[in-house]
C-alpha positions in Angstrom: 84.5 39.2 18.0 82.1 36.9 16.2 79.2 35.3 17.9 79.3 31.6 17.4 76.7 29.9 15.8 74.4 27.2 17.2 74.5 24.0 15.8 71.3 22.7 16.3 69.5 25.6 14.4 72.4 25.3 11.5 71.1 21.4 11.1 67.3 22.4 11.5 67.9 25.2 8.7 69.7 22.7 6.1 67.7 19.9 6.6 64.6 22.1 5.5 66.0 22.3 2.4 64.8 19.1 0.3 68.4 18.7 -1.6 67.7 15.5 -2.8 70.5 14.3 -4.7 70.9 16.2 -7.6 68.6 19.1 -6.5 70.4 21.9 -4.5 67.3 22.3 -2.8 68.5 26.3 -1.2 71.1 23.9 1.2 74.5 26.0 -0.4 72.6 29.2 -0.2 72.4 28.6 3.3 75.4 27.7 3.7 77.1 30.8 2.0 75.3 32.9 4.3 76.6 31.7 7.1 80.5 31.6 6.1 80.5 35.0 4.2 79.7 36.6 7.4 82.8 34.5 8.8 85.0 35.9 6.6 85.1 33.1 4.3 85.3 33.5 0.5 82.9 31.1 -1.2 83.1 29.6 -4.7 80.0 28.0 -6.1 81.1 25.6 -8.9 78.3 23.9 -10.7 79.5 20.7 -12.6 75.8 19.4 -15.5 73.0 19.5 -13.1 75.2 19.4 -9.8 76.3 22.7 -7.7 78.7 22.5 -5.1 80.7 25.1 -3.0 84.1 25.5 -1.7 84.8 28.0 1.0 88.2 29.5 2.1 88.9 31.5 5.1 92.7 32.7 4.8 95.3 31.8 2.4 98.1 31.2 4.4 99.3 28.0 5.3 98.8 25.6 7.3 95.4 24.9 5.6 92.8 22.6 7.3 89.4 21.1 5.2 86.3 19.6 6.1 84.2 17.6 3.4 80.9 17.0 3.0 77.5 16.8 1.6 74.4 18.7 1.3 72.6 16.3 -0.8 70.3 13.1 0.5 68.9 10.3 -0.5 64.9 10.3 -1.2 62.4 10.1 1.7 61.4 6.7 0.2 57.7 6.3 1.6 56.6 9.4 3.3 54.0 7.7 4.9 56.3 5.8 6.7 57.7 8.6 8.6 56.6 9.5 11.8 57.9 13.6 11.0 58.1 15.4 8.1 61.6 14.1 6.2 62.2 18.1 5.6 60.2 19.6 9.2 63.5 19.2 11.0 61.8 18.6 14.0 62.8 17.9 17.5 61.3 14.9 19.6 62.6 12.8 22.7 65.9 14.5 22.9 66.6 13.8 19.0 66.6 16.2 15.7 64.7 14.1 13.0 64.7 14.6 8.9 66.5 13.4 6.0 70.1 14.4 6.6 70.4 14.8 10.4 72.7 11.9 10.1 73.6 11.9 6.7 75.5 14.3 6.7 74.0 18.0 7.1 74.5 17.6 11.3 77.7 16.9 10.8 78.2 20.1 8.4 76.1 22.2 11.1 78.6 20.8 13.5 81.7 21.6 12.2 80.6 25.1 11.1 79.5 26.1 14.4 83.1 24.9 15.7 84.4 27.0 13.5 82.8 29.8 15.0 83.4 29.3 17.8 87.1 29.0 17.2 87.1 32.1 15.3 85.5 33.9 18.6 88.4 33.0 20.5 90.9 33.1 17.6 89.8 36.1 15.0 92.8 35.5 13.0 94.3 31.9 12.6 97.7 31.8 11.8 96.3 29.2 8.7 93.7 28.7 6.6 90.2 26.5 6.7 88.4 25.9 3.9 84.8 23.9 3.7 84.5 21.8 0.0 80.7 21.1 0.0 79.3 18.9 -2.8 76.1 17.8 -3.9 76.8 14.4 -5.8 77.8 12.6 -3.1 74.5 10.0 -2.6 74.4 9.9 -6.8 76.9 9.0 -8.9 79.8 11.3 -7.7 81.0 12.0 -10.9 79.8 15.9 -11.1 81.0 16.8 -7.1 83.7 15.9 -5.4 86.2 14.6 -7.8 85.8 17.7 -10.4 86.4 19.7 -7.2 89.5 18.2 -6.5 90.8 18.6 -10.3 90.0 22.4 -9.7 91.9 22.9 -6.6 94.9 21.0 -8.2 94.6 23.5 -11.2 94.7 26.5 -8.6 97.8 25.2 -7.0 96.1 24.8 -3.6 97.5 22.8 -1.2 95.7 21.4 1.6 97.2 19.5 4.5 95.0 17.9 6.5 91.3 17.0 5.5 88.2 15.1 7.7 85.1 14.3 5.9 81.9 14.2 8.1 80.7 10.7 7.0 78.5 9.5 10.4 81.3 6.9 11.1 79.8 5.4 14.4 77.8 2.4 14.8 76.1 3.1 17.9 77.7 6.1 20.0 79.5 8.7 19.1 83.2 8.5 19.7 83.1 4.8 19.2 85.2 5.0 15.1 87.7 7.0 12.9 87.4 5.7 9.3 91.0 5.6 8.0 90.5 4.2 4.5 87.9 2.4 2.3 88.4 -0.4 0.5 87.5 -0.1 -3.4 84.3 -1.0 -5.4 84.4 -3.0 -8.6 80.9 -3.7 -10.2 81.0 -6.1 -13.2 78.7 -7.4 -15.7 79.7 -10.9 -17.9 77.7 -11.9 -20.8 78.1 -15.1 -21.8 76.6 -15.7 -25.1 76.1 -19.0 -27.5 73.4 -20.1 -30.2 70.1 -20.4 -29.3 68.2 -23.8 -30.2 65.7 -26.5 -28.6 66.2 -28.5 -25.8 65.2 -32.0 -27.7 68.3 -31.2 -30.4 71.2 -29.7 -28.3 73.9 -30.7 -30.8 72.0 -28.1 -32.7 73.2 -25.3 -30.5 75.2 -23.7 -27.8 73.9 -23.5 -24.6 75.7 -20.6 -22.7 74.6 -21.5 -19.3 76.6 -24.4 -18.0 79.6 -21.8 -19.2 78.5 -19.3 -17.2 77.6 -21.6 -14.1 81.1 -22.6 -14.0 82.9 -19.0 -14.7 80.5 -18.1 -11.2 81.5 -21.0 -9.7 85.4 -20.6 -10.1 84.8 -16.3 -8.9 82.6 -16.8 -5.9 84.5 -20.0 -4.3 87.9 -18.3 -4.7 89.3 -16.6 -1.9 90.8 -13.3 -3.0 93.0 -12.6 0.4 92.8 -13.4 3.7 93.0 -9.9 5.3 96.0 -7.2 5.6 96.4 -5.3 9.1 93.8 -2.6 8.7 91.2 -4.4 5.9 89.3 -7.2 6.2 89.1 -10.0 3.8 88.0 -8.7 0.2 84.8 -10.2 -0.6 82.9 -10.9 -4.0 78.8 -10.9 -3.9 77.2 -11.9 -7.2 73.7 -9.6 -7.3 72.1 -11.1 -10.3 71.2 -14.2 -13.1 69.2 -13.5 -15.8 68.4 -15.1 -18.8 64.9 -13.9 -19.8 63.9 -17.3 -20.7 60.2 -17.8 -20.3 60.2 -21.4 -22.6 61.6 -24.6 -21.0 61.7 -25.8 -24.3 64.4 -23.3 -25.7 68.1 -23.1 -25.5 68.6 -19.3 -24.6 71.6 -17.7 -27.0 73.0 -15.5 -24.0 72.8 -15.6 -20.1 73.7 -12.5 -18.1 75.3 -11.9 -14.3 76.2 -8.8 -12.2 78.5 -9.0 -9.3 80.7 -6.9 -7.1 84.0 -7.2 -5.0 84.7 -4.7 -2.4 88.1 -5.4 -1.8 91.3 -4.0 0.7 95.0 -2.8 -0.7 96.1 -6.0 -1.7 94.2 -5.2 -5.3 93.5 -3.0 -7.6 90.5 -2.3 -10.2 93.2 -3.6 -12.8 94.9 -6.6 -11.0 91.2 -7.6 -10.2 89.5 -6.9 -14.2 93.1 -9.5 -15.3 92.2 -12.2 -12.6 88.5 -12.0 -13.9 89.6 -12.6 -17.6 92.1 -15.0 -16.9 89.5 -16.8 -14.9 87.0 -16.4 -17.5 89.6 -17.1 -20.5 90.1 -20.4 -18.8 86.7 -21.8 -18.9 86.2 -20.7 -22.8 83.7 -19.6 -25.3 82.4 -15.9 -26.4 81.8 -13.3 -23.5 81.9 -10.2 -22.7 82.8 -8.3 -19.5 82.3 -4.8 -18.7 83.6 -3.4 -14.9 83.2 -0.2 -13.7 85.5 1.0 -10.8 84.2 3.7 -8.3 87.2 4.1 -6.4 90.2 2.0 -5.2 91.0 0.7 -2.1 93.2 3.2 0.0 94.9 3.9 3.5 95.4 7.2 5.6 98.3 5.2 8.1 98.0 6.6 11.4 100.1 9.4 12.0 99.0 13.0 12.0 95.8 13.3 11.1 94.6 10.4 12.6 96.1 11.0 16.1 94.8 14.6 16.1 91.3 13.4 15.3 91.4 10.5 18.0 93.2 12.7 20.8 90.3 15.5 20.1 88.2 12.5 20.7 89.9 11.1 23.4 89.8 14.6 25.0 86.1 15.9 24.3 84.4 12.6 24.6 86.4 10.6 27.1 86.7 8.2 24.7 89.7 6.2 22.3 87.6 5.4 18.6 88.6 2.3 16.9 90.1 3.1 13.7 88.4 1.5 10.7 88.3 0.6 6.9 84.7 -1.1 6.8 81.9 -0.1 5.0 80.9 1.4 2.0 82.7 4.1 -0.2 82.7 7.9 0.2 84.5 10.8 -1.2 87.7 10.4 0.6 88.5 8.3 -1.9 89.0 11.2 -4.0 90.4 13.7 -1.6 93.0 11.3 -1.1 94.6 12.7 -3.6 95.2 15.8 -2.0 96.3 15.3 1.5 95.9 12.6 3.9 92.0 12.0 4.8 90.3 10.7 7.8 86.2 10.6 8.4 84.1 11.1 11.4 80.6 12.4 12.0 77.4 11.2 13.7 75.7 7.8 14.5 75.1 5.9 11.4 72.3 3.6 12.7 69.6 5.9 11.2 71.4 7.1 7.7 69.0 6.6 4.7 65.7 4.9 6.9 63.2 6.3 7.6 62.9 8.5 10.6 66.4 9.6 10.0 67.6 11.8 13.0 70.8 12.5 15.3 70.7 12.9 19.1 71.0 16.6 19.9 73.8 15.7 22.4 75.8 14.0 19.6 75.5 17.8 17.6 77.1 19.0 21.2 79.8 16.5 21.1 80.6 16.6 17.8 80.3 20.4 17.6 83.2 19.8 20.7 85.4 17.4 18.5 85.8 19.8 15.8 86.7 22.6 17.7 89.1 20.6 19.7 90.8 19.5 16.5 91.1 22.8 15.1 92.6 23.9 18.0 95.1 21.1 17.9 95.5 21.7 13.9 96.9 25.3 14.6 98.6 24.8 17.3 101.3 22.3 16.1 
């Protein structure tokens, strides 16, 4: 019979490991130590400068997956903490360090459920496999979406898959995230002849073009909401023009902006909309977007109600099921098997004095377990 593992120490062990996004920082190593023993196989698959681990215990089906992420953002000013960001130490009740939140508790969590599961069920009738990345706080492109293309290349299916993104605004229990919406950054150009300001007929003056192409994007409304999304919205993040004379017509003025935006869209139907828009008000531009992941939905069903009845059972609690917020790397497990996402209390992710209440590794620890139990018994 296996001894199950604590959950607390598990957290305190990863988060002294200073895997600052892309450094591995020792943080897989630790983690291969304690699934080997568990009987999982463990693949480490580096991707460039990024390694990241997927771990299988069976090969049977039905086949259950938690995601996550060893890496973290940077400590920012160190000064500013009131602990060491790596110490992983324990004060008032609470486990502080960067990633007690984001997300290393949550992986401490759901490996120590799965010890405890195994100790009372040596041999599931299914598999459970762990796919561990460490691109997730950079620019994802070396992590989670290569491991995805590898599993499709092996053939393996998974069926049901909860990332451990700390979900809740204030207690735990309180939200499931069922989707995200999408991410489209853009940057426009606009671009005429430069000139001075007493002789305008001498020149082009891109800004007034530009004004009005912002104008016509940020007054538009792009939807008014769909039954799980709010209302995509578009934020412009920056003018520049580098003009230091007031006497000079500049020949180009720049702007950066960004729509999140809900299943009503697409990168594509959005990038159309933006030229057509842009088309309309005339002269040379240029437009570059970059998508980091569309918009998508897990409907409740399955996974969903398995996730919010271990909840409702362990916690005493029904969560709210959400799409808010930023993105994460269900967008690209979503293309595997249906997704959901819950973990810790987000109110201390990426600040300073980052830390988790060590009840919350107790109930989460209790979540997991409960839905692996309810995973394997349907």
């Amino acid at each position: 019979m296996n001894k199950p593992l604590d959950a607390l120490e598990l957290a305190q062990a990863l988060i002294r490991c200073p895997s600052v996004t892309p450094a591995e920082g020792g943080a897989l190593g630790v983690l291969e130590g304690l699934l080997k023993p568990l009987g999982f196989a463990c693949h480490r698959l580096k991707y460039e400068d990024v390694d990241n681990l997927y771990a299988r215990l069976g090969d049977g089906a039905p086949h259950f997956c938690f995601a996550g992420h060893t890496d973290v953002v940077p400590v920012g000013d160190a000064k500013g903490w009131s602990f060491d960001p790596f110490g992983a130490e324990i004060y008032a009740g609470a486990l502080y360090g960067r990633g007690a939140s984001d997300m290393k508790g949550a992986i401490a969590c759901f490996i120590a459920a799965v010890s405890r599961y195994l100790a009372r069920m040596p041999k599931p009738k299914g598999s459970i496999s762990l796919m561990i990345t460490g691109d997730e706080e950079g620019v994802a492109v070396n992590g989670t979406v290569k491991m995805v293309e590898w599993l499709k290349s092996r053939g393996e299916i998974i069926d049901a898959c909860i990332v451990g993104e700390p979900t809740n605004p204030q207690s735990l229990g309180e939200m499931v995230k069922i989707g995200r919406r999408g991410s489209l950054s853009a940057w426009l150009t606009v671009t005429g002849t430069q000139g001075h300001t007493a002789y305008p007929h001498l020149a082009d003056n891109p800004l007034p073009r530009l004004v009005k192409m912002l104008s016509l994007i940020a007054t538009h409304e792009l939807d008014k909401g769909t039954e799980h999304f709010q209302p995509s919205n578009l934020q412009l993040t920056s003018i520049d023009v580098g003009n230091a004379a007031t006497n000079v017509i500049p020949a180009k003025a720049t702007a950066s902006f960004n729509i999140r935006y809900n299943d009503c869209h697409t990168g594509a139907s959005l990038t159309e909309w933006l030229k057509k828009t842009f088309d309309g008000v005339g002269g040379a531009y240029d437009l570059k977007v970059h998508i980091s992941g569309e918009a998508f939905l897990t409907a409740p069903g399955r996974v969903t109600e398995l996730l919010a009845g271990a909840i409702e059972k362990t916690l005493g609690k029904r969560p709210e099921f959400s799409t808010t917020g930023g993105t994460s790397d269900a967008r690209f497990i979503r293309a595997l098997c249906p997704v959901a996402e819950f973990g810790l209390v987000s109110q201390t992710m990426h600040k300073t004095d980052e830390c988790c209440a060590l009840g919350d590794l107790d109930g989460l620890t209790a979540v997991y377990e409960a839905v692996l139990d309810g995973f394997f018994a349907t």
